[in-house]
N, C-alpha and C positions, 0 to 999 in steps of 0.2 A: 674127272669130277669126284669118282668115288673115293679115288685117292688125297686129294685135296681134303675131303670132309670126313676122312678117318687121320690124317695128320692133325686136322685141329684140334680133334676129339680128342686123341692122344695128349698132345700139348696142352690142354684147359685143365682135363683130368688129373695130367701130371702137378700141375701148377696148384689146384684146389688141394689137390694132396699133400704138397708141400708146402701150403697155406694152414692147411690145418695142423702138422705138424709143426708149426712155427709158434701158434696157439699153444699145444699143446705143452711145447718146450719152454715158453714163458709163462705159463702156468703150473707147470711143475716144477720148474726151479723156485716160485715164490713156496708153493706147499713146504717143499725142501729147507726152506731158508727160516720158513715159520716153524717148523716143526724141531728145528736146532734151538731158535728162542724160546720157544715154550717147554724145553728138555724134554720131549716126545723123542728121545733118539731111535726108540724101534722103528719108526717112521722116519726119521730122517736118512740112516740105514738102507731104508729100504727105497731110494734115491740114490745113493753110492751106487758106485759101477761096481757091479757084482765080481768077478777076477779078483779085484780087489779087496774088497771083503771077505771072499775067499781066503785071500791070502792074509788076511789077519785076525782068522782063526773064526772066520762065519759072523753071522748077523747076531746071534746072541753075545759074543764075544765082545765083536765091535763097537756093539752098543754098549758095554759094558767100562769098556776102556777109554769111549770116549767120554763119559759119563763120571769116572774117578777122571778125567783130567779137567775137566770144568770145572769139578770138586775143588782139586788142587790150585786150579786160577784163583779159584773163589776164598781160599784159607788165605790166600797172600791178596785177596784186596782187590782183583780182578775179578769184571762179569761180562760177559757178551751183553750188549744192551739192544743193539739193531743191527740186522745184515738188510742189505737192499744190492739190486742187482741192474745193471744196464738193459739196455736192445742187444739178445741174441747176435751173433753175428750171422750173416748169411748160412744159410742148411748145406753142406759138402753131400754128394751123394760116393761113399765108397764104399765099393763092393756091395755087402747087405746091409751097409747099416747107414743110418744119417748120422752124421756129425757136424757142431759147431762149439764156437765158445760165447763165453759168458763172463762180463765181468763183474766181479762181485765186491762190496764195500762192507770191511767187519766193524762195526764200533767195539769196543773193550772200555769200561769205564773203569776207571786204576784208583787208586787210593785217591790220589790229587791230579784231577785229570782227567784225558781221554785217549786213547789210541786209536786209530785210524788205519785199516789194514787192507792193503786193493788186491786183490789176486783174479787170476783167471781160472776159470771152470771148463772143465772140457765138458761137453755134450755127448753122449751116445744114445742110439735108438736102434734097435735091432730089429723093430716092429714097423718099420715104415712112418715112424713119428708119433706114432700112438704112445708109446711110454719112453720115459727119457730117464738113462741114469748119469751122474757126476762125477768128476774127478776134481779136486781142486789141486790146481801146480804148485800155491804156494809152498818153497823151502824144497822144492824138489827137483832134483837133479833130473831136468829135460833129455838128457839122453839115455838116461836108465828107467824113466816114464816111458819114453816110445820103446824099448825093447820091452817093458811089460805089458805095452798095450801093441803089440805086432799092425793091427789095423789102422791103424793111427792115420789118418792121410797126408802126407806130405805138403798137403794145403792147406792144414788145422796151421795156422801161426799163434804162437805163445807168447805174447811180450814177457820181456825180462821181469825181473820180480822187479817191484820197488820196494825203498824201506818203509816200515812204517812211519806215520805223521801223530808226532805225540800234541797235544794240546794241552795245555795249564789251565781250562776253564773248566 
């Protein structure tokens, strides 16, 4: 019996835990998504999966460089106008981290027009679900992404990029 009623305990808790994490990770990706709209990039940034920021010269940097390239959308007539994001996909538990993905929709509004841009987000949490950082694949070579990201779980699936969908309205 006693064993019975510390398996379930285990099982509820595990579940609650990855319920809240599931929360957490749909609510951090809209912060994320808001904080690119409103050009808050220090905050956006600090969303990015860190390795990665790293590797393009730290948080001050990054935000810097993302920040002259919306400059640059913007001198030729482009603006991000809305990101909106799907239902997480199921929480992978590998090693110590959670991971899942996220599908994400950019608007781009263009001189005459609109652009339409679907990519996928990788998920990470190293914290048991409590903080979730980002990756987005779009334009990015999936097999030189998993060798920079080594944890990667073999069970994270990445759809193929699509192209963008341009609109004349």
């Amino acid at each position: 019996m006693y064993l019975i009623t510390l398996l379930l305990a285990v099982f509820f808790v595990g579940r609650a835990q990855t319920e809240t994490a599931y929360k957490n990770l749909k609510l951090q990706v809209v912060k994320m998504t808001d904080a690119f709209i409103s050009k808050d990039y220090k905050t956006f940034v600090s969303y990015n999966y860190r390795p990665m920021v790293q590797a393009t010269g730290g948080p001050s940097k990054t935000a810097a460089n993302i920040s002259k390239a919306v400059d640059d959308l913007k001198t030729k007539g482009m603006e991000f106008s809305k990101i909106t994001t799907d239902e997480p996909s199921k929480i992978i538990k590998n090693g110590s981290e959670y991971q899942a993905t996220v599908t994400q929709h950019s608007a781009l509004k263009l001189v005459q027009g609109r652009l339409e841009i679907t990519s996928t987000l990788i998920a990470i949490s190293a914290d048991n679900g409590a903080n979730w950082t980002f990756v987005d694949t779009a334009n990015k070579d999936l097999t030189k992404l998993r060798r920079a990201m080594p944890n990667l779980s073999p069970s994270i699936v990445i759809p193929p990029s699509q192209p963008p969908v341009r609109y004349n309205n």
